[in-house]
C-alpha positions in Angstrom: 0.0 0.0 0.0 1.4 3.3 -1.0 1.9 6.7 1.6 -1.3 8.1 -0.6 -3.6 5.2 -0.5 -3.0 4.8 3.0 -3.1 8.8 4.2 -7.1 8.6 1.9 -8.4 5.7 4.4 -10.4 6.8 7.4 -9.9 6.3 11.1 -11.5 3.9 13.0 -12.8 5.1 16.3 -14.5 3.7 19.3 -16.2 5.5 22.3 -16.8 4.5 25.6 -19.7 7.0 26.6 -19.6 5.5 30.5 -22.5 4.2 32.4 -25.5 5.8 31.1 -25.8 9.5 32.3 -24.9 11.3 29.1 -23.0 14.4 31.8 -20.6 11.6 32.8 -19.2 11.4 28.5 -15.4 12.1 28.3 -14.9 15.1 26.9 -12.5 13.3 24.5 -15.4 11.2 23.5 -18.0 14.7 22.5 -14.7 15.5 20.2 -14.8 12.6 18.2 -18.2 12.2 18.1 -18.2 15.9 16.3 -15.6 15.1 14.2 -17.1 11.7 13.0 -18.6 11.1 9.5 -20.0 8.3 10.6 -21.8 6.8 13.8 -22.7 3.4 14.4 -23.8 1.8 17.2 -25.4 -1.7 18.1 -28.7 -2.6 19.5 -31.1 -5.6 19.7 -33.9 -6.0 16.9 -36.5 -3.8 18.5 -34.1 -1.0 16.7 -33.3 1.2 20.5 -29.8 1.6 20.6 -28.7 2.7 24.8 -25.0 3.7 23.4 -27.6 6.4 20.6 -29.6 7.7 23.6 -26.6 8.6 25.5 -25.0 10.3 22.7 -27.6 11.3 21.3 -27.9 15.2 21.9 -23.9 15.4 20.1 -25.4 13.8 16.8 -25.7 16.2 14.0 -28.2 15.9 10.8 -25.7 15.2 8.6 -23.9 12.3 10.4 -24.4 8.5 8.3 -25.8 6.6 11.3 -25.2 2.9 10.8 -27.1 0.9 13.3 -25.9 -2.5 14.0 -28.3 -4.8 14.5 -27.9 -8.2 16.6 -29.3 -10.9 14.9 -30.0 -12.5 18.4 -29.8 -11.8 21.9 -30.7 -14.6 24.4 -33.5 -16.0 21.9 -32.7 -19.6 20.1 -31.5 -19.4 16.6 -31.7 -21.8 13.9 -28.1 -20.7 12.0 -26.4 -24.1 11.5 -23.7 -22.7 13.7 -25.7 -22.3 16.8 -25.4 -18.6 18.7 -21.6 -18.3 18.4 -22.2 -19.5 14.7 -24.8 -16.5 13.8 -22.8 -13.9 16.3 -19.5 -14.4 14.3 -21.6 -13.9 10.7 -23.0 -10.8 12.0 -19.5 -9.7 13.3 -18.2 -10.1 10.0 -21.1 -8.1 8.1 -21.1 -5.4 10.6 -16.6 -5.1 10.3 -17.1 -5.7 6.6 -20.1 -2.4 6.2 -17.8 -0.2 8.7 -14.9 -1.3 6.3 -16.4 0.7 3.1 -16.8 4.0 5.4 -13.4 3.4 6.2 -12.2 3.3 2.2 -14.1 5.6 1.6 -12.0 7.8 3.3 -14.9 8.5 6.2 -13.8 9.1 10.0 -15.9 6.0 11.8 -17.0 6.4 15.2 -18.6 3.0 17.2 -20.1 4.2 20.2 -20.1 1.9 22.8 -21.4 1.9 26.5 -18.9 2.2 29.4 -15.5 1.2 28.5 -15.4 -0.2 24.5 -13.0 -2.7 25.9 -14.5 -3.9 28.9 -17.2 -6.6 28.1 -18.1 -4.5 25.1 -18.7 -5.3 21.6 -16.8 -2.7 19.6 -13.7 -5.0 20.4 -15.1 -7.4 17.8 -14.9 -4.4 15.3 -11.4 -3.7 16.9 -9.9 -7.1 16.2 -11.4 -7.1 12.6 -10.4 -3.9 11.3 -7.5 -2.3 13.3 -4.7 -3.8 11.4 -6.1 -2.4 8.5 -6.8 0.8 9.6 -5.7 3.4 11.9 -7.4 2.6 15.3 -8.6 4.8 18.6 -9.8 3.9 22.0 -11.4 6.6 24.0 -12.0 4.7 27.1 -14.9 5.1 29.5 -16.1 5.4 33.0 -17.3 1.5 33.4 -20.4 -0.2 35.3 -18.1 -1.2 38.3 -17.0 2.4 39.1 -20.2 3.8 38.1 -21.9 1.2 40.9 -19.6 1.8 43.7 -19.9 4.9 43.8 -23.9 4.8 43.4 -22.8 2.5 46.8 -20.8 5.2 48.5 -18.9 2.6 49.3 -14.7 1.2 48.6 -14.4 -1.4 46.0 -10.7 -2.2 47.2 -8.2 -0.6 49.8 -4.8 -1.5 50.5 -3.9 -4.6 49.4 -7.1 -6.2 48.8 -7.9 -7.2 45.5 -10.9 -7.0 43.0 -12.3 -9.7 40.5 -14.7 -9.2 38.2 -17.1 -12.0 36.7 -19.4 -12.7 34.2 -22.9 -14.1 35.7 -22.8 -16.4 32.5 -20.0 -18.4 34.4 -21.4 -22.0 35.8 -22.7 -21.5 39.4 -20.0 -23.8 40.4 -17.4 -21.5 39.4 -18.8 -18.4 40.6 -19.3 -20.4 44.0 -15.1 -20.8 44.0 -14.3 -17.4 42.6 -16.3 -15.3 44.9 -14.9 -17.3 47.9 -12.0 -16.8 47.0 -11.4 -12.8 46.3 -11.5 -10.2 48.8 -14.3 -8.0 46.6 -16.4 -8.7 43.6 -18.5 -7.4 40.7 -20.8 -10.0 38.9 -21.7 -8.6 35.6 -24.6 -9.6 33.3 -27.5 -10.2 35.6 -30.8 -10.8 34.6 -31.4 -14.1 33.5 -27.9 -15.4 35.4 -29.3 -13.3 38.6 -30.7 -16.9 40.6 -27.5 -18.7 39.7 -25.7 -15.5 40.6 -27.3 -15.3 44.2 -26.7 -19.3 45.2 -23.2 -19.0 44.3 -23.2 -15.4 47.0 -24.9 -17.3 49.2 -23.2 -20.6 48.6 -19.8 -18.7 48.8 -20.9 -17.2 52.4 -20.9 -14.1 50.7 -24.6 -13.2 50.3 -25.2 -10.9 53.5 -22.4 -8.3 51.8 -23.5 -7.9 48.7 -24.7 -5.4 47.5 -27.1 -4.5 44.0 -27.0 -1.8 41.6 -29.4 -1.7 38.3 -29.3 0.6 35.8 -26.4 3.1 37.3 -26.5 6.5 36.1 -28.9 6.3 34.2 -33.3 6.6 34.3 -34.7 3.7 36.8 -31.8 3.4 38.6 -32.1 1.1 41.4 -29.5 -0.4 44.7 -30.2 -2.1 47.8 -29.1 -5.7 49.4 -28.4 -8.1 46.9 -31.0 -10.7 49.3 -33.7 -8.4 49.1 -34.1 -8.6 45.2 -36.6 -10.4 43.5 -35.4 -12.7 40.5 -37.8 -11.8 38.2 -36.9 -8.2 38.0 -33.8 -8.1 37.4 -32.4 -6.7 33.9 -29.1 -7.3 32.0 -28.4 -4.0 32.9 -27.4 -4.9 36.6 -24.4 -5.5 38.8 -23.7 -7.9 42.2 -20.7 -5.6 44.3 -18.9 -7.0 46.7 -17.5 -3.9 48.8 -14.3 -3.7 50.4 -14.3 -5.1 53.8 -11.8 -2.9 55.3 -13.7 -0.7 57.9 -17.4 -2.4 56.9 -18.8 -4.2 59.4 -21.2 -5.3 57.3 -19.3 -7.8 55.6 -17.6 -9.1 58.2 -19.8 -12.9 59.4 -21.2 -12.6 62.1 -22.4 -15.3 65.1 -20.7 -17.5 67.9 -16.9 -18.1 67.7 -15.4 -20.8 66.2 -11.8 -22.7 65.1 -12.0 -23.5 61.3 -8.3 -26.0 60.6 -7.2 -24.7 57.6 -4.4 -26.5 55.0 -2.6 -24.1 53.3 -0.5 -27.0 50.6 3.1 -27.4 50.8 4.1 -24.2 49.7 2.9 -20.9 49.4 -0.5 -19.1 48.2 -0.6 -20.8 45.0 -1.7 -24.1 46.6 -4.4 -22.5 48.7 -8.1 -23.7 47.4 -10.5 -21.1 47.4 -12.3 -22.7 50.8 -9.2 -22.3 52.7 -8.8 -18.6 50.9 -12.6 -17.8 52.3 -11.5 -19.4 55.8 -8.8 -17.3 56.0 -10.3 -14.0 54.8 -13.2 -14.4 57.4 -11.2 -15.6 60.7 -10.7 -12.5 63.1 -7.7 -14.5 64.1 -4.9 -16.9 63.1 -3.3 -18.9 64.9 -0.4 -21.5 63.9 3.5 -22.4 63.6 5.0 -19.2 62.3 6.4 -20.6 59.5 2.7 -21.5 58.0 1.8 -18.6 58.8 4.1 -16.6 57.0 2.3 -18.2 54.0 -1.1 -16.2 54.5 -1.2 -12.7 53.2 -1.7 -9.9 56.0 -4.8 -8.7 56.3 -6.1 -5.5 58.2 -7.6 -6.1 61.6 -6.7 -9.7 61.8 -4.5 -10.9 64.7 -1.5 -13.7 64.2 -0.7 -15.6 66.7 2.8 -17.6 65.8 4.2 -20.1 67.7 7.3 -22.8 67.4 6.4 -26.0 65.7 6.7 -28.3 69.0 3.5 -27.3 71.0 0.7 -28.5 69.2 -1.8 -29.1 72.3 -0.9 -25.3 73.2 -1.9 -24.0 70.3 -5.0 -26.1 70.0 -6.2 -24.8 73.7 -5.3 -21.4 72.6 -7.3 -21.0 69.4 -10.7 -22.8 71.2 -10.3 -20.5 74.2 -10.2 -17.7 71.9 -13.7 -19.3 69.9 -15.1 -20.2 73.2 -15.1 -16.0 73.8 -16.9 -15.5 70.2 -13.5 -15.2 68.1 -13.2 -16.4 64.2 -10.4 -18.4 64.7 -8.3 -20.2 61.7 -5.6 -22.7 63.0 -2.9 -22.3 59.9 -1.4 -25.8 59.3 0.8 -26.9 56.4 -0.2 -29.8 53.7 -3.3 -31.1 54.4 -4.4 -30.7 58.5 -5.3 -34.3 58.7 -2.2 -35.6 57.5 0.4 -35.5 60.6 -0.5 -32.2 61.3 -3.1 -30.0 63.1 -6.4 -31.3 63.5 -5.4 -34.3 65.2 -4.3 -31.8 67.8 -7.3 -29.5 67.8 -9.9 -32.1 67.5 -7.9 -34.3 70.9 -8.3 -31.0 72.9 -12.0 -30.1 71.4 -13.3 -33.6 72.8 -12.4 -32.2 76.6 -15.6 -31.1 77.8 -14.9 -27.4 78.2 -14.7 -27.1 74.2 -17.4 -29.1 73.3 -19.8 -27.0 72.8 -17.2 -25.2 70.3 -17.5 -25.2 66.4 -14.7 -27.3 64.8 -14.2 -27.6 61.0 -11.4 -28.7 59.4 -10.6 -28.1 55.7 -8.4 -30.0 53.6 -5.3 -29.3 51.8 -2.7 -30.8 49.1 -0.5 -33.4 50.9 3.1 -33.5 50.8 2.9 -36.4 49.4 0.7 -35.6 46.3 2.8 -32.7 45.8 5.6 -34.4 45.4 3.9 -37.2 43.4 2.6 -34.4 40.8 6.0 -33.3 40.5 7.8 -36.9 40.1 5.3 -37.7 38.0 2.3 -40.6 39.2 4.5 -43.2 41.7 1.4 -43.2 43.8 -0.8 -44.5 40.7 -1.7 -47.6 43.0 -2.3 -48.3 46.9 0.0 -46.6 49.1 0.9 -46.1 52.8 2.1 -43.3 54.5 4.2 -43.4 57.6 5.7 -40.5 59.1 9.7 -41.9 60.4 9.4 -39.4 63.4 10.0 -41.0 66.6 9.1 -38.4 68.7 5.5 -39.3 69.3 5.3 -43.4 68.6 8.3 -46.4 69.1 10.9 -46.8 66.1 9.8 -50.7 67.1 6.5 -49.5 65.6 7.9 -47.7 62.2 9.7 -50.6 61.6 7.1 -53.2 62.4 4.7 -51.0 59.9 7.8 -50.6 57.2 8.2 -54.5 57.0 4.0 -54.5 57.1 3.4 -52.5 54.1 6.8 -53.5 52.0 5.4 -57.1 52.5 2.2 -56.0 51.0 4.3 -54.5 48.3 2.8 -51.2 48.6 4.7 -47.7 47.4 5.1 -45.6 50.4 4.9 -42.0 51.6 7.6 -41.5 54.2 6.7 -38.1 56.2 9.4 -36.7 58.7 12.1 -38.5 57.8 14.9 -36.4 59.5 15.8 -33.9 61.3 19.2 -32.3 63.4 18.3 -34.4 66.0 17.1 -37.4 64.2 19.7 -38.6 61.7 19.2 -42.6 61.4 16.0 -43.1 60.7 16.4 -43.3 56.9 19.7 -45.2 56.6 17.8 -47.6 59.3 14.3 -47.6 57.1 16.5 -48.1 53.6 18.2 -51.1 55.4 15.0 -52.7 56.3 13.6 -52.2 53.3 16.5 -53.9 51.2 15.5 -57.0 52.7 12.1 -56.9 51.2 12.7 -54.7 47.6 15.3 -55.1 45.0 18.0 -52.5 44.9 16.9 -51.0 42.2 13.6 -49.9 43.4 12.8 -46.1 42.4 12.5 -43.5 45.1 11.8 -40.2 44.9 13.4 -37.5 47.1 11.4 -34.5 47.1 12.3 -31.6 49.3 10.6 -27.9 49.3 8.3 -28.8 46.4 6.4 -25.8 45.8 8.9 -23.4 47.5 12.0 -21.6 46.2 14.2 -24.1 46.8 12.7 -27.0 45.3 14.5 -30.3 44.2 12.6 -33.4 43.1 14.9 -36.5 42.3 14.8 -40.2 41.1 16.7 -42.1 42.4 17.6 -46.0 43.6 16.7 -47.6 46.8 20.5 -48.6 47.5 21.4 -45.2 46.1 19.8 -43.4 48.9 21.5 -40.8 50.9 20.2 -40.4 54.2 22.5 -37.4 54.5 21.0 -35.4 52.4 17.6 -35.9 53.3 16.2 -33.4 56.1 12.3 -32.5 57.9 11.7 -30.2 54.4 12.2 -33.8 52.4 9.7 -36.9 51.2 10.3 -39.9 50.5 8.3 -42.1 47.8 9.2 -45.2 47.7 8.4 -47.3 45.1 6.8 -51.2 44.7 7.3 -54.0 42.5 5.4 -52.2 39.8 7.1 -48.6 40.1 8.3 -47.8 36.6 10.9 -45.1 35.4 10.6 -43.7 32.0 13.3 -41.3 30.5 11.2 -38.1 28.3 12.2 -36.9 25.1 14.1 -33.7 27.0 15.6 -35.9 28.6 14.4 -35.9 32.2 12.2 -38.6 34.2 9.4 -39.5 35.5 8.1 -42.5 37.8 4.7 -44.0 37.7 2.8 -46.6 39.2 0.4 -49.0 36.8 -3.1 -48.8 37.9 -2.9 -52.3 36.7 -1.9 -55.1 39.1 -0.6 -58.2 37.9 
């Protein structure tokens, strides 16, 4: 394309015009509506266009309005490609009549409600025709800012952090993603408004949220989110989840209670979003300092770290503290259950001071699947895990369940293996364990998986080094059936058949 030919096309614009209240326009956005040839804007088939009405006192006589009308909207359609089939046709027409504007050497303007690249559709005229042509954004004030501050309320302070969601998601999803964030906006309500509201409530969220319809603009309406009925809600609506920072409101309220939280084998990436909730809604934490230095800081919340050694402490401490009406979350690596705290917590709960106390307990990835996942699948078959610790059963005992489950020729999980103070265990475990499986038998030696200094190896049952194997480390060790397979790049990867012979 020549300098001329390309100077004679036109420029391609689009226009976030904000919520709905035509005063709240960018002024950038009045300029290039002025300076437009053309206008075009979408609507459903009934012909009204809400991005037209807010414009609508900058359009001149002589502007070529091109209306763009959706073929469907949330009606059934009978193009052989379904919805997404008859949407991408009309996309196409639509980029294809803004194209001969554009040639034509005519300034284009697509107006487009709040931001044109948040949720909007002039990005499907973006993607189609800005390579060709020069392209402008003039962003928008969205929906989200629009509602909070129809609220009068924070979306986020500090460090707290804001997701926004489609209602169109599965209820499922929305359950996981709302327990999961600090604050919330749910977009596209109306027909997606019940689904919407069970994940809230599902998520323990319901009793903060809030509900704005129609911001800005004519009919606008906010209240509690519970008080809406389903039936009249419109597209045009948002679900807000405030800031909680300084609102009691969305703080849970009711009678104390210890929730025993895993938080994985690392940091915040293995967190689920229960535990996320659990830790978002406890008024304090309680737990070995290093777990705790896993869970973000949170305003308000107290942290109560101790060493790693008094257990039973720590378990009295955190249902005193719920038996005087405090949120408490008892921090514990991998998964509580596993060697960890809820043992603790739940033997101390039983005394008949606690027992009137609420006690859940939420799960968490296990050492030991974390450092299957990385391996590869060793624990593909049964398994037993033993922790090697000493400190709280016989070594006559290990050793009486080592030869118990290498007899059954199942792969085992060894937890604890070593420590400064315990340095024979695993040369004394590897001996016993010679006498039931070959020398060859792979093992995995896993140590920090998940953290920075992670290390995940395969190596031989008579290759084993007890020295280098220390309380960060686990131990797989495989069966009969525990295969080793060398990838393409050139690393491997153990795996036990499903398959028994």
């Amino acid at each position: 394309m020549s300098a001329p030919e390309a100077q004679a096309k036109g420029r391609l614009y689009g226009v976030g015009l904000g919520p709905g209240d035509p005063s709240l326009m960018t002024l950038r956005a009045v300029e290039v509506i002025g300076e437009a040839d053309v206008v075009a804007y979408h609507s459903a088939r009934h012909g009204r266009s809400i991005a037209r009405s807010i414009a609508a006192k900058h359009l001149r006589a002589d502007h070529v309005e091109e209306p763009l009308v959706y073929p469907v909207t949330t009606e059934t359609t009978d193009h052989p490609g379904g919805y997404q089939g008859a949407m991408e046709e009309f996309y196409e027409a639509a980029a294809a009549r803004l194209a001969a504007h554009l040639d034509a050497g005519r300034t284009v303007a697509v107006l487009a409600e709040g931001d044109p690249l948040f949720y909007g559709s002039y990005m499907h005229m973006h993607k189609r025709l800005a390579d060709r042509y020069e392209a402008e954004v003039i962003p928008g004030v969205t929906s989200v800012s629009a509602a909070a501050a129809r609220l009068g309320t924070p979306l986020v302070e500090g460090e707290e952090v804001l997701t926004i969601l489609p209602g169109t998601l599965p209820e499922e999803e929305l359950t996981a993603r709302l327990a999961a964030t600090d604050s919330a906006v749910v977009m596209k309500l109306g027909r997606t408004f019940p689904a919407v509201r069970g994940a809230l409530e599902n998520s323990g969220r319901l009793a903060e949220a809030r509900y704005v319809e129609r911001a800005t603009m004519e009919g606008e309406r906010t209240g509690l989110l519970a008080d809406i009925e389903a039936d009249s809600v419109p597209y045009f609506a948002v679900a807000v989840l405030p800031s909680r920072i300084g609102n009691p409101g969305s703080v849970p309220s009711g009678p104390g209670e210890v929730v025993v939280v895993g938080t994985g084998p690392a940091g915040p990436l293995w967190l689920t979003p229960q535990t996320r909730r659990a830790l978002a809604d406890a008024e304090v934490l309680v737990g070995y300092t290093t777990y705790l230095d896993r869970v973000p800081v949170r305003p308000g919340q107290i942290r109560h770290g101790s060493d790693n050694k008094v257990e039973s402490e720590r378990a009295e401490f955190a249902l005193d503290l719920a038996r005087r009406g405090k949120r408490v979350a008892v921090v514990s690596g991998g998964d509580p259950g596993v060697f960890a705290m809820a043992t603790a917590v739940l033997e101390v709960a039983g005394q008949a001071e606690y027992k009137d106390v609420p006690v859940r307990v939420l799960p968490g990835v296990t050492a030991a699947n974390a450092a299957a996942a990385a391996a590869g699948a060793p624990l593909g078959h049964d398994y037993a895990t033993i922790s090697l610790s000493d400190r709280l059963k016989p070594w006559e005992v290990i050793a009486e369940r080592l030869r118990a489950a290498a007899a059954a020729d199942l792969v085992l999980a060894l937890y604890n293996p070593g420590s400064r103070s315990r340095t024979w265990q695993v040369a004394q475990a590897r001996e016993l364990l010679l006498e039931l499986r070959p020398p060859e038998t792979p093992v995995v030696v896993a140590r920090d998986v998940g953290g920075p200094e992670q290390s995940v190896r395969i190596v031989t049952l008579a290759g084993l080094e007890p020295s280098e194997v220390d309380m960060r480390t686990i131990l797989l060790i495989g069966s009969s059936q525990t295969q080793v397979t060398e990838r393409a790049d050139g690393s491997r990867i153990t795996w036990t058949p499903r398959r028994y012979p």
